[in-house]
C-alpha positions in Angstrom: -32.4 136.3 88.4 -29.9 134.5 90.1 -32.3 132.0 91.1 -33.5 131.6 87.9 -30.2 130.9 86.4 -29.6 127.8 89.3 -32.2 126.0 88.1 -30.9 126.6 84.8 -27.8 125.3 85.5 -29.5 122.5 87.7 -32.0 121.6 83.8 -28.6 121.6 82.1 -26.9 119.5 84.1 -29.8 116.8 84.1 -30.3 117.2 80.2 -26.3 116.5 80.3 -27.0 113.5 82.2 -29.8 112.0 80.4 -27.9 113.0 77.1 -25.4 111.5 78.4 -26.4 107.5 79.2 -28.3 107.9 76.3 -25.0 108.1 74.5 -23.7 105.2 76.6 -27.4 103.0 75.9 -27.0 103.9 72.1 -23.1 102.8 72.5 -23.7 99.6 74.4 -26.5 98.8 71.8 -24.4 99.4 68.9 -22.0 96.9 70.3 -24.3 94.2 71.3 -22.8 92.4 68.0 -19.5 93.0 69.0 -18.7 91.2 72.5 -21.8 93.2 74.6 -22.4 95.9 77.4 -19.6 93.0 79.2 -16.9 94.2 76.2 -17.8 97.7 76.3 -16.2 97.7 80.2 -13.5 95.4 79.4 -14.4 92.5 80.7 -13.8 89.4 79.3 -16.8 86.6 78.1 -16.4 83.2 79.4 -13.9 80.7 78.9 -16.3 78.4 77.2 -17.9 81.2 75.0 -14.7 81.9 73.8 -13.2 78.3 73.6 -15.5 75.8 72.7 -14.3 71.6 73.2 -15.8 69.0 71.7 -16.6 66.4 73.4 -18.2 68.6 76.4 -16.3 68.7 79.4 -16.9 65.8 81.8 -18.6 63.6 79.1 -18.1 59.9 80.0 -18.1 56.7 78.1 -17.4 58.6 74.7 -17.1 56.7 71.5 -14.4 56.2 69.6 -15.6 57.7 66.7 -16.8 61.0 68.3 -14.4 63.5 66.8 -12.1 65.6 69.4 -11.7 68.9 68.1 -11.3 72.9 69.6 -12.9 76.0 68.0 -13.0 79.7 68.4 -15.9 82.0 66.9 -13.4 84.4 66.1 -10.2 85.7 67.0 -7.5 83.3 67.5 -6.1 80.1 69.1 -2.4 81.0 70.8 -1.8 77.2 71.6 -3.6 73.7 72.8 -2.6 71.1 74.7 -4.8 67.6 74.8 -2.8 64.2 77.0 -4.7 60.9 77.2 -4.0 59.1 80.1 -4.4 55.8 79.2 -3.2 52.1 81.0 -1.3 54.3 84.2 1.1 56.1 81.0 0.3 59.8 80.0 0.8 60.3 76.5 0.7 64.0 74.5 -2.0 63.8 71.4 -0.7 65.2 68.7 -2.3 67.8 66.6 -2.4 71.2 64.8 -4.6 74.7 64.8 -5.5 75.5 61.9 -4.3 77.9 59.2 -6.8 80.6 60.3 -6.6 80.1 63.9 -10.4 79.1 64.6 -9.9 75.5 65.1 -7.5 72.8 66.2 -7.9 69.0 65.2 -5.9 65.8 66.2 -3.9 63.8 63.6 -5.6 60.8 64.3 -9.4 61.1 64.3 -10.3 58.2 66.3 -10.4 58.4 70.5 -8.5 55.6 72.5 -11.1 53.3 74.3 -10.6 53.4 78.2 -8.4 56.7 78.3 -8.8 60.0 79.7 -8.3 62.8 77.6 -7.4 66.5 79.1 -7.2 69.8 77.1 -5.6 72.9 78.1 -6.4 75.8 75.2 -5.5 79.5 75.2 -7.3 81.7 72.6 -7.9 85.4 72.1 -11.3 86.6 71.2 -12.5 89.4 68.8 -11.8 92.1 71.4 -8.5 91.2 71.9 -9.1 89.1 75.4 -7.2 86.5 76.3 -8.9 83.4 77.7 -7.5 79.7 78.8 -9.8 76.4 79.5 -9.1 73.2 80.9 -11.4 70.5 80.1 -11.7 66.6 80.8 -13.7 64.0 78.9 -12.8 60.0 79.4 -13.8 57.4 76.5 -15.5 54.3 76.5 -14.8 51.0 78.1 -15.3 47.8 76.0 -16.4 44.9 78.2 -14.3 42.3 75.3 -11.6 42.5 73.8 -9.1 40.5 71.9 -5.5 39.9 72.0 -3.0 38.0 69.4 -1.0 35.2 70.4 2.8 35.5 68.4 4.7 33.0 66.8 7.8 33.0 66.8 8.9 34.5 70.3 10.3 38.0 70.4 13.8 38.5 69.8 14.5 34.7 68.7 16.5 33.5 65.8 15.0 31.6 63.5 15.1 29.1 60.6 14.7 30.2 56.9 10.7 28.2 56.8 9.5 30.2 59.5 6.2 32.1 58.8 4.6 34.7 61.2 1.3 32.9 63.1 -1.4 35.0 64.9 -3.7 33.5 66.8 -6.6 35.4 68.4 -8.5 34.4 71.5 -11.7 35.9 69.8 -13.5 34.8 66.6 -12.6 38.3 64.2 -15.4 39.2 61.8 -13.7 42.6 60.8 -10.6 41.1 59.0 -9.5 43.6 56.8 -9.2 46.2 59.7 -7.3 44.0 62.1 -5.3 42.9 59.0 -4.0 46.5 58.5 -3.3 47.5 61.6 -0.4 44.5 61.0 2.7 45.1 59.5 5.4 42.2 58.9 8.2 44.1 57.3 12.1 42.8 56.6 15.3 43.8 56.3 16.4 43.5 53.4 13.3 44.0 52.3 11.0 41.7 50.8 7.1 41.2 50.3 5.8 39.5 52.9 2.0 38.6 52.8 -0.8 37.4 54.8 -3.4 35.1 54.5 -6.1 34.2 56.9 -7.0 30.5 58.5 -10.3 30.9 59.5 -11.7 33.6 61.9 -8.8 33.4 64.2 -5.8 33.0 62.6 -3.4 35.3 60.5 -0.3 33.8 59.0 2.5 36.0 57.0 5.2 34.4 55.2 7.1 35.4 51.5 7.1 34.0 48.1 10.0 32.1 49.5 11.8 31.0 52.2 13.7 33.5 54.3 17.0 35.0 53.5 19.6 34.1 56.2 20.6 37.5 58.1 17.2 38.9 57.6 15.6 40.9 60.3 11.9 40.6 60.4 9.7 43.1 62.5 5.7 42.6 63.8 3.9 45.7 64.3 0.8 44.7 66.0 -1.3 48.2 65.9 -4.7 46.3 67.3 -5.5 48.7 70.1 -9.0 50.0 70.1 -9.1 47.9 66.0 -12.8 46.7 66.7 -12.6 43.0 65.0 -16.0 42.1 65.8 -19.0 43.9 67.2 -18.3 45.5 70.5 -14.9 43.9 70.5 -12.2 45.9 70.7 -7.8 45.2 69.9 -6.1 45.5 73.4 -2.1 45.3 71.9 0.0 47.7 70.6 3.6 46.2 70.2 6.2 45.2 68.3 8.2 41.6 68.1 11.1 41.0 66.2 13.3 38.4 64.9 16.6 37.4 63.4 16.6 34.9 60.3 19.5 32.3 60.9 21.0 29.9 58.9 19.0 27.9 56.6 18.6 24.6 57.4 16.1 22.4 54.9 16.0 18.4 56.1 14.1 16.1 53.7 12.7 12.8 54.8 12.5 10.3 52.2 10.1 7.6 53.4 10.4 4.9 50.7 14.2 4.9 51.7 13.8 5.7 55.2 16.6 8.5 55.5 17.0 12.2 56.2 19.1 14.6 54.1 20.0 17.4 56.4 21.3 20.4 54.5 22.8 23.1 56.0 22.7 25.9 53.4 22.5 23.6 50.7 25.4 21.8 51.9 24.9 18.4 53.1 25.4 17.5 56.5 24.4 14.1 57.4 22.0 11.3 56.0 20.4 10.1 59.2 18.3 6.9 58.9 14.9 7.1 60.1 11.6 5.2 60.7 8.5 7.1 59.6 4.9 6.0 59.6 3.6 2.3 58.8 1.4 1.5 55.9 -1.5 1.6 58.5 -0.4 5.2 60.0 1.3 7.0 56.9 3.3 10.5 57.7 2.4 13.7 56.5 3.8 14.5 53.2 5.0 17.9 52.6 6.9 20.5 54.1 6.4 21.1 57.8 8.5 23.9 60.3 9.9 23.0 63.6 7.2 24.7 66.4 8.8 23.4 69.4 11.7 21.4 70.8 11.0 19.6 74.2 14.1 18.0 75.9 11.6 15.3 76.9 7.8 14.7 76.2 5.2 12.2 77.2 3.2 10.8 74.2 -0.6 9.4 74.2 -2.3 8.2 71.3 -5.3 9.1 73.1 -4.5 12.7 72.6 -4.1 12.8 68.8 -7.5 10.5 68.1 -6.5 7.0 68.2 -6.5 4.0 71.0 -5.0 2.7 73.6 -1.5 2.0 71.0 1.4 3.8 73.1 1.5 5.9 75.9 5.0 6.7 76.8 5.9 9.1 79.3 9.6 10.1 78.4 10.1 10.4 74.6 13.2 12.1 74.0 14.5 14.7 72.0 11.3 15.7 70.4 10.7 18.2 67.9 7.2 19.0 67.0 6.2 19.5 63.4 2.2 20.0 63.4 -0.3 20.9 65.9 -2.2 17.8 65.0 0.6 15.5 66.7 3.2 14.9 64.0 6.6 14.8 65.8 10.0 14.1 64.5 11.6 12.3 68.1 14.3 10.3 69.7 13.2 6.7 69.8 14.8 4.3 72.5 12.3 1.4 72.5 12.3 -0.3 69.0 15.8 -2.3 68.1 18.2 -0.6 66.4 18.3 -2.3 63.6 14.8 -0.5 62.4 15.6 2.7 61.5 16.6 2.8 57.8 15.2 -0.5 57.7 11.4 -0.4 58.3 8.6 2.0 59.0 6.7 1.6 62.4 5.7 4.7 63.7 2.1 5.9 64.2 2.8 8.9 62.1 5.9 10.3 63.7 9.2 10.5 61.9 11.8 8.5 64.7 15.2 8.8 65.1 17.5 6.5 67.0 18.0 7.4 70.6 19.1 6.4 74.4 16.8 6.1 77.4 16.9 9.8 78.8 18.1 11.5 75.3 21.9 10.7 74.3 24.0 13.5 73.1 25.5 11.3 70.8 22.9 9.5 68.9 21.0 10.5 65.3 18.2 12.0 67.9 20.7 14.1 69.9 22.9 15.4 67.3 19.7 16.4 65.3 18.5 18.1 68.2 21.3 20.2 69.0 21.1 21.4 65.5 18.0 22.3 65.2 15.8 25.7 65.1 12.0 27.1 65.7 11.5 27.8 61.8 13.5 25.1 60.1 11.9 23.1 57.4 11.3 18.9 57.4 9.9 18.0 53.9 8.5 14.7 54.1 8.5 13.2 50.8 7.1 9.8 48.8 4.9 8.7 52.1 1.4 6.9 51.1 -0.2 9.7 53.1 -1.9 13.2 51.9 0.2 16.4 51.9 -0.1 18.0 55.3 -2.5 21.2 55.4 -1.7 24.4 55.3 -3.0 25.3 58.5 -2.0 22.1 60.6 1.3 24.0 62.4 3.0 26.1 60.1 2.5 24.5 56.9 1.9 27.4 54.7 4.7 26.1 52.7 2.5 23.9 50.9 0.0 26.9 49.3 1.1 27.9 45.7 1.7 31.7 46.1 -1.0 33.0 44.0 -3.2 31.3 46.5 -1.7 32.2 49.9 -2.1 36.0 48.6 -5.3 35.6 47.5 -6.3 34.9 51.4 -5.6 38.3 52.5 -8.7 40.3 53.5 -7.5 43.9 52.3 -7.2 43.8 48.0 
């Protein structure tokens, strides 16, 4: 009997057994749904089961438009990191996890060309496991891109007639996005407005000229702005400016003087010489672009013949970017200015070999500013276009806003 009753015991103990993992099979089946035979032991799933990036980890070359983003299936995100490394500076992306904790998205949607991006994420899963992932992705690399060339300089002071200029190096087809991502704003504020010249050119000015005092800011936001087909913004940067005093000159060319008003005060009444009946001057209002201490001037260069080629004009002060100059002359008698008109086109004022400080040309000169206005008035010519230097001043309002891109 006692025999009997070991094996007995021995049958139990096996039934126990195979009771036993069948218990643990049906267990482990039952929570196949719930994290598997892994969760049953308490160990955790993979990272990337758990935490799931977009784009993949490693990707290269991604588009801008491919959307960043980190998910859970369920349980929670605890916290995510993402920096773009981008031009040798590491910069934090800002973003949020959602309200229910599955998912975390970046405040701006669109990926930074030619960056790096790295995410670190922690999350706990359904069980209750905590699990952390670092991933990498980097972006893609545009073979073109195009900058904007600013007028005036940054931190300058300025006349009351100056008006903002971009010029890009590329031909933009996409104007109304490179148009937004430019701001011109002022202080005190006023509407300031662009209008385009072509495919590369942006111009902003306001209704009217300038307030003296006011502080002007440029946001250029063109980084990764794609202006054309495969051609993508490279700036992101600012340029400001101080208004200064307002000075408004007006050259009368049947009298052959200049008004120079400071303020609306008046100055000086300079005499001048401006174009001859064969080689009129613009008419209209035109802003100082540059002053040169001394320049040499070709006809050649601005489309006619062999006429002048002098190599030290002085004291000039250019007013288009066709060749329209108001300058120092030293070479015809004194007697001409306020007397006759002579110039190929120019505005002249009377002036020493080498620039004297104390002639019309000098003192002019020494009062002058980028962005101050010269308003040419009863010459035989036409009125100077809009586009030839800064001469903006010359649309009607409801015209210049009407070239903008974005309505």
């Amino acid at each position: 009997m006692r025999h009997v009753h070991g094996r007995a015991r021995r049958a139990g103990a096996a039934l126990a057994a195979v009771l036993t993992w069948a218990g643990l099979l049906a267990g482990a089946a039952g929570c196949t749904s719930g994290g598997g035979v892994g969760g049953m032991f308490g160990k955790p799933p993979a990272a990337e089961d758990v935490i799931r990036v977009t784009p993949d980890d490693g990707s290269r070359a991604v588009r801008p438009e491919k959307k960043l983003s980190v998910r859970v299936p369920d349980g929670r995100l605890e916290s995510v990191r993402v920096v773009r490394s981008q031009d040798a500076q590491e910069t934090p992306v800002p973003g949020r996890i959602s309200a229910d904790g599955l998912s975390w998205r970046p405040d701006d949607d669109r990926l930074a060309l030619a960056a790096k991006y790295t995410v670190d994420a922690v999350a706990l899963d359904g069980d209750g496991h905590r699990s952390a992932r670092h991933t990498t992705f980097t972006t893609h690399v545009p073979a073109e891109r195009f900058i904007a060339y600013v007028a005036p300089e940054n931190r300058s002071v300025v006349g009351t007639g100056m008006i903002v200029s971009l010029e890009f190096n590329r031909e933009i087809t996409d104007r109304a996005a490179v148009e937004r991502a430019v701001s011109v704003t002022a202080d005190p504020p006023v509407e300031v407005r662009p209008h385009w010249f072509g495919k590369e050119r942006l111009d902003f000015r306001p209704e009217k000229y300038w307030e003296p005092g006011t502080e002007v800011t440029v946001d250029l936001a063109l980084r990764d702005v794609e202006g054309a087909p495969g051609v993508y913004g490279l700036q992101h940067k600012k340029v400001s400016f101080t208004v200064g005093r307002s000075q408004v000159s007006k050259v009368d060319a049947v009298d052959r003087t200049m008004e120079v008003r400071r303020d609306g005060s008046l100055l000086a009444t300079v005499p001048i010489t401006a174009g001859a009946p064969a080689t009129p001057t613009y008419n209209g209002k035109m802003v100082i672009t540059e002053l040169l201490d001394v320049t040499r001037m070709n006809s050649r260069t601005v489309g006619f013949g062999g006429e002048y080629d002098i190599p030290d004009v002085p004291h000039a002060i250019r007013l288009t970017s066709s060749g329209t100059f108001l300058h120092g002359n030293y070479w015809a008698p004194a007697d001409t200015f306020g007397r006759a008109n002579v110039s190929h086109g120019c505005v002249g004022l009377r002036d020493d070999k080498g620039g004297g400080a104390d002639t019309p040309a000098g003192w002019f000169f020494d009062r002058s500013l980028v962005g101050d206005v010269v308003e040419v008035v009863r010459s035989k010519d036409r009125t100077v276009a809009a586009d030839n230097g800064l001469g903006g001043w010359n649309m009607g309002w409801k015209k210049w806003t009407a070239g903008g891109a974005v309505r």
